[in-house]
C-alpha positions in Angstrom: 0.0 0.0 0.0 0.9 3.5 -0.7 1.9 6.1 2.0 -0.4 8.5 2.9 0.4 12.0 2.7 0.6 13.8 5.8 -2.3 15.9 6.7 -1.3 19.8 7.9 -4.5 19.6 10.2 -3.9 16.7 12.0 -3.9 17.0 16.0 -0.9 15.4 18.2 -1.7 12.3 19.9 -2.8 13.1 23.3 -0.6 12.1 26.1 -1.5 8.5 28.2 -3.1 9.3 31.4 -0.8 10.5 33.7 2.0 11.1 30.9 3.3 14.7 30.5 3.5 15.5 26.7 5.6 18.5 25.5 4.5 20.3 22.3 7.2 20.3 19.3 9.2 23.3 19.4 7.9 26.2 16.7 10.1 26.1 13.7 11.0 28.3 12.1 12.4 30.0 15.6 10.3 33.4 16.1 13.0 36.0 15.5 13.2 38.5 18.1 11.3 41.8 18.3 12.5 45.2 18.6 10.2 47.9 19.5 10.9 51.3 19.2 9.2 54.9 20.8 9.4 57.4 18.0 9.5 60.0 21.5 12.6 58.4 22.9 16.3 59.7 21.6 17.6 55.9 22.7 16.5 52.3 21.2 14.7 50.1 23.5 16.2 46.9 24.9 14.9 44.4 22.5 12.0 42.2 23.5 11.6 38.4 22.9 8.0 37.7 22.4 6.9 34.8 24.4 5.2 31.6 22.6 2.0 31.6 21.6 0.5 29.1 24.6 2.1 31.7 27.0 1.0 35.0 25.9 2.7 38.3 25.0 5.1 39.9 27.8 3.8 43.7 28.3 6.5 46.1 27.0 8.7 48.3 29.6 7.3 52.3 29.7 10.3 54.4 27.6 11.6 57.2 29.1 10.6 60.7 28.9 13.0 63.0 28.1 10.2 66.0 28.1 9.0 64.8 31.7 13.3 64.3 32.9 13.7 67.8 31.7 10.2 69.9 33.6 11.8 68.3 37.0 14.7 69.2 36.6 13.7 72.8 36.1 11.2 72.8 38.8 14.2 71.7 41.4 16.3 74.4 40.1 13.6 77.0 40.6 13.2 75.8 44.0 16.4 75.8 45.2 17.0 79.7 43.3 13.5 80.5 45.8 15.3 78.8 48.4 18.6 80.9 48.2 16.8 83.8 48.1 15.0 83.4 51.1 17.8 82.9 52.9 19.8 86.5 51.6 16.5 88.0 52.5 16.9 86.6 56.0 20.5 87.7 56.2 20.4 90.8 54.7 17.1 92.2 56.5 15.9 92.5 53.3 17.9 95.2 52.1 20.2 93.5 50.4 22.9 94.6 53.2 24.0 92.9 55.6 22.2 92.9 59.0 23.9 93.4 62.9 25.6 95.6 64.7 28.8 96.2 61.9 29.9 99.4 60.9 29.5 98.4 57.4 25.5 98.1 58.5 23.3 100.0 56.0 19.4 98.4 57.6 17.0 101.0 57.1 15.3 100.1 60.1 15.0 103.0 62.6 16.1 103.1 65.8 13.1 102.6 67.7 11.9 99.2 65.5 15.3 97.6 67.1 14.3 98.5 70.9 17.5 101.7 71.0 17.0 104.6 72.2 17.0 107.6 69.7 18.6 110.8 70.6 17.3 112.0 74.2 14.8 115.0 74.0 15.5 116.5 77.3 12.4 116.7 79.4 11.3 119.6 81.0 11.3 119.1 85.4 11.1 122.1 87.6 13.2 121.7 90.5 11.4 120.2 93.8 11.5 117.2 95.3 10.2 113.8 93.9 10.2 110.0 94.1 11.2 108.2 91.0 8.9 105.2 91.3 8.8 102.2 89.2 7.5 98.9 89.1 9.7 97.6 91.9 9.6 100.3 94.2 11.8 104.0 94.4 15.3 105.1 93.4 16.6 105.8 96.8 20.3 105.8 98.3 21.8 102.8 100.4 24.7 103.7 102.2 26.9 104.6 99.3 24.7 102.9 97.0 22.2 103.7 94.4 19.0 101.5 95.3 15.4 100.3 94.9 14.0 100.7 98.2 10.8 100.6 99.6 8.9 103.9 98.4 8.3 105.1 102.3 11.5 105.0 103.3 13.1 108.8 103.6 16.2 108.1 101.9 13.7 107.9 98.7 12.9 111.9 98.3 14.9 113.1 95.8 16.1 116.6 95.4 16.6 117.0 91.2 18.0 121.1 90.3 18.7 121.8 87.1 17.9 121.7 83.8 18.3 120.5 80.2 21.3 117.7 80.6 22.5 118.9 83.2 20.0 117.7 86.5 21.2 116.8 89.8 19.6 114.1 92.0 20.2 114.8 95.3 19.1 112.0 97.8 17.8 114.2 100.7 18.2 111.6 103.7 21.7 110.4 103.0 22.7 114.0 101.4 24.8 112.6 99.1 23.9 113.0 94.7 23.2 110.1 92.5 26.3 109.6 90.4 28.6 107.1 88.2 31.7 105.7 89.0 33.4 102.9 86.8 29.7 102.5 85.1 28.6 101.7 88.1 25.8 104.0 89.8 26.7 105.6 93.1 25.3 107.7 96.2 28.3 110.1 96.3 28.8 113.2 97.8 27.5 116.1 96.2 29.8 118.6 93.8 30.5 120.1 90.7 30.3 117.4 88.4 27.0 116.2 90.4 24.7 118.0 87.6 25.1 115.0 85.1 21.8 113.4 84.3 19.4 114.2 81.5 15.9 113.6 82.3 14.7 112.0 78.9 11.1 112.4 77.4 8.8 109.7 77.4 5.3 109.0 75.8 3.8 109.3 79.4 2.8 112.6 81.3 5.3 112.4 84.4 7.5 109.4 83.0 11.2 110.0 82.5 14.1 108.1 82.0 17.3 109.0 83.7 20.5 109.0 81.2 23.7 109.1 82.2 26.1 111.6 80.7 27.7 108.0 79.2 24.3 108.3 77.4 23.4 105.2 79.3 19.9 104.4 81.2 19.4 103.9 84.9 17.2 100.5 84.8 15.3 99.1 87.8 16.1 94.8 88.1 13.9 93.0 90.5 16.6 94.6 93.6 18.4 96.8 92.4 19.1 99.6 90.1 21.8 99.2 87.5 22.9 101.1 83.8 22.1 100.0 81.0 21.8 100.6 77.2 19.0 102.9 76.5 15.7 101.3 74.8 12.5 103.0 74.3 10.4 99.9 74.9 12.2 99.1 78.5 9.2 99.8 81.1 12.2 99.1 83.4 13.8 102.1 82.7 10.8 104.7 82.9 10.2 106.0 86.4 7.5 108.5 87.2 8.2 111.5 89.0 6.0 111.7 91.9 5.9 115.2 93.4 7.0 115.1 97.6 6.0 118.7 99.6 8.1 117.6 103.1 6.6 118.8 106.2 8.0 121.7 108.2 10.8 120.5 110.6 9.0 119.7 113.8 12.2 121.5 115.7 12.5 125.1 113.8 15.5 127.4 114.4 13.9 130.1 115.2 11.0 129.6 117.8 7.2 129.6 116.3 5.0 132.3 118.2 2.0 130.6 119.9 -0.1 133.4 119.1 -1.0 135.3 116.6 -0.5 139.1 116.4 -4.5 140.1 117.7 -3.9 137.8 121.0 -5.1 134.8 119.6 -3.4 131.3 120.4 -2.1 129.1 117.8 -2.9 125.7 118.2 -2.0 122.7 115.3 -5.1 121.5 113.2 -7.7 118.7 114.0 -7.8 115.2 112.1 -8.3 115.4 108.9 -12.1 114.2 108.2 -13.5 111.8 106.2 -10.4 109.6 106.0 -10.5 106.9 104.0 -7.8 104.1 102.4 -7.8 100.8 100.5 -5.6 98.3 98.4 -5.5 99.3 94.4 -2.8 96.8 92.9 -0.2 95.3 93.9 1.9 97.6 95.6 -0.6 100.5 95.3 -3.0 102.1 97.9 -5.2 104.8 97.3 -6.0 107.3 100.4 -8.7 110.3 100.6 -9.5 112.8 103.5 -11.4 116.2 103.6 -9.8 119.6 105.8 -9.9 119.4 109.3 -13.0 121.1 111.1 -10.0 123.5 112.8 -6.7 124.6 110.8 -5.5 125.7 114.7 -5.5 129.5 113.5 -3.2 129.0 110.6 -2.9 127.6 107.3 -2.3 124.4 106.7 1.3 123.8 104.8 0.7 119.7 104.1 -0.6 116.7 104.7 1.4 113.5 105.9 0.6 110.0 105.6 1.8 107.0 107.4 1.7 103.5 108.1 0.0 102.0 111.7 3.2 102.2 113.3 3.8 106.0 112.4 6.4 105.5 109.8 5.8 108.5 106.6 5.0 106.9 103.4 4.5 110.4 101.7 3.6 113.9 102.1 1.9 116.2 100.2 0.7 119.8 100.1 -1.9 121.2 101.9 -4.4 122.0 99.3 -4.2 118.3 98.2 -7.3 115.8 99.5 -5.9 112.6 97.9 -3.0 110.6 97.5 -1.5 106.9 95.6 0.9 105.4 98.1 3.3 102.7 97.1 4.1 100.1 99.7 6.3 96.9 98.4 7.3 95.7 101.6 4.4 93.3 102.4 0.4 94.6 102.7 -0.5 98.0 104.8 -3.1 97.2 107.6 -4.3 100.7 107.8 -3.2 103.9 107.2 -3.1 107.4 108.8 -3.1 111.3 107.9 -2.3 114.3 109.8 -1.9 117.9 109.1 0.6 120.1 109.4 0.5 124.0 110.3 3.5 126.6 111.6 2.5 125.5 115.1 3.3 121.6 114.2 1.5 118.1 113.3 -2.0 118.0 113.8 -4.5 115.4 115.0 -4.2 112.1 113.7 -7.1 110.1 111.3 -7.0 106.4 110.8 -8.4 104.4 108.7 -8.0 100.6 108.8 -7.3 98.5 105.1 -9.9 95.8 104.9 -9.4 94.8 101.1 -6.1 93.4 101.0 -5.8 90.7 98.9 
């Protein structure tokens, strides 16, 4: 018999149960792909396309050089933002540099970097005052400028002069407020004692006390010290409380007991309608009315003090109200008496019942 010719269509004989069978390999071999992105400047690693049974491998994304490119650009512009920024920062904006050089040229004024600006001189008649602050007064310890308790005596201050050239003349100790080897000083008055300027402030009554150094008298939490001069330093404002002393109890020359038509002196009655109470911390308040007698002559002031007779201020006779300021623990009560040529008056008391 002939030999049949071999049919194109004919199927492989299955494999026997349990047999593993193995296709015949594809001839001619498939010859290998390349595939090529017309947006790429390189040729893609070629591909070999997988046999038929197994399916077609996907194809690796091509880079972008567009895409490479915008990054880089957008980290460039970032960093230039980046730079400048920083120069800003540096330069105060200004473009020069910033600090304390002498090669400085900030625009920014004086006042926007907490320094004082040239001193305008206030203008302070000559009398005596306490320079209070937060902390207490200015006052003289020993040889020592000080904050001290506001009703101590050694706190009244004696300022003369004028312009930049004021004297502070601590009235107790009689010795001046001065400098020595930047430090400040209770010395003994002279010449060179007219020193100080009394500077300007935004506040009625508020000064600050320069230094012919041009340097600032600044209250710390005990103590007063110099220090450079800065217009937003509350430390180194003090307000200039006006002080009318009494008469000296002992005159030099004897006060007649009578007046010239025969009539006898006598020193005024209490003060009425005394009253006193806690404002703040550190602050009283105190108000009174004239006495019902003045004792046949005027009366030259008012005195206040604490329950165990110690002055905490004084004031002038036509003046019916007063701000004490006590730091040295709380004021039970508080008294007022008057003062005339024959001597201290009656005394009013009035007992503190707010205290916090």
């Amino acid at each position: 018999m002939g030999q049949h010719p071999v049919d194109p269509f004919r199927q492989p004989p299955s494999a026997p149960p349990g047999a593993s069978f193995d296709p015949p390999p594809v001839w001619p071999p498939v010859p290998p792909k390349r595939a090529f992105n017309k947006n790429a400047d390189t040729e893609e690693i070629p591909v070999i396309s997988a046999t038929p049974d197994q399916g077609t491998a996907p194809e690796p994304a091509a880079p972008n050089r567009t895409r490479v490119y915008s990054l880089i650009a957008v980290i460039v512009v970032v960093a230039l933002a980046a730079v400048t920024g920083v120069i800003m920062l540096t330069t105060g904006g200004d473009g020069a540099p910033s600090g304390d050089g002498e090669h400085s040229t900030s625009s920014k004024s004086a006042d926007e970097n907490g320094s004082l600006a040239p001193v305008e001189a206030a203008d302070v008649k000559a009398g005596q005052y306490r320079a209070v602050t937060s902390g207490g007064c200015l006052g003289a310890s020993g040889k020592q400028a000080d904050l001290l308790s506001c009703h101590k005596s050694s706190t009244t201050l004696k300022i003369s002069g004028s312009g930049a050239q004021y004297a502070l003349k601590f009235n107790h100790a009689k010795t001046c407020l001065s400098v020595d080897k930047g430090k400040l000083t209770a010395s003994k008055c002279g010449k060179d004692s007219k020193s100080f300027t009394l500077g300007k402030t935004n506040k009625d009554k508020v000064v600050r006390i320069v230094a012919a150094g041009k340097k600032c008298v600044a209250a710390t939490k005990k103590s007063v010290a110099l220090g450079e001069c800065e217009t937003k330093n509350e430390a180194q404002c003090f307000r200039l409380d006006k002080v009318s002393s009494a008469p000296d109890a002992t005159p030099s020359s004897p006060v007649p007991s009578n007046k010239p038509d025969g009539t006898t002196l006598t020193v005024p009655s209490r003060p009425t309608k005394f009253g006193a109470w806690f404002t703040n911390y550190g602050s009283y308040d105190a108000k009174w009315g004239k006495p019902a007698s003045d004792g046949g002559s005027a009366i030259a002031s008012y005195v206040l003090t604490d329950c165990d007779g110690n002055e905490l201020m004084a004031v002038d006779g036509g003046t019916y109200s007063a701000t004490v300021y006590y730091y040295s623990g709380t004021l039970d009560c508080m008294r007022v008496y008057a003062v005339n040529k024959k001597g201290a008056g009656q005394t009013a008391q009035h007992d503190i019942d707010n205290n916090p």
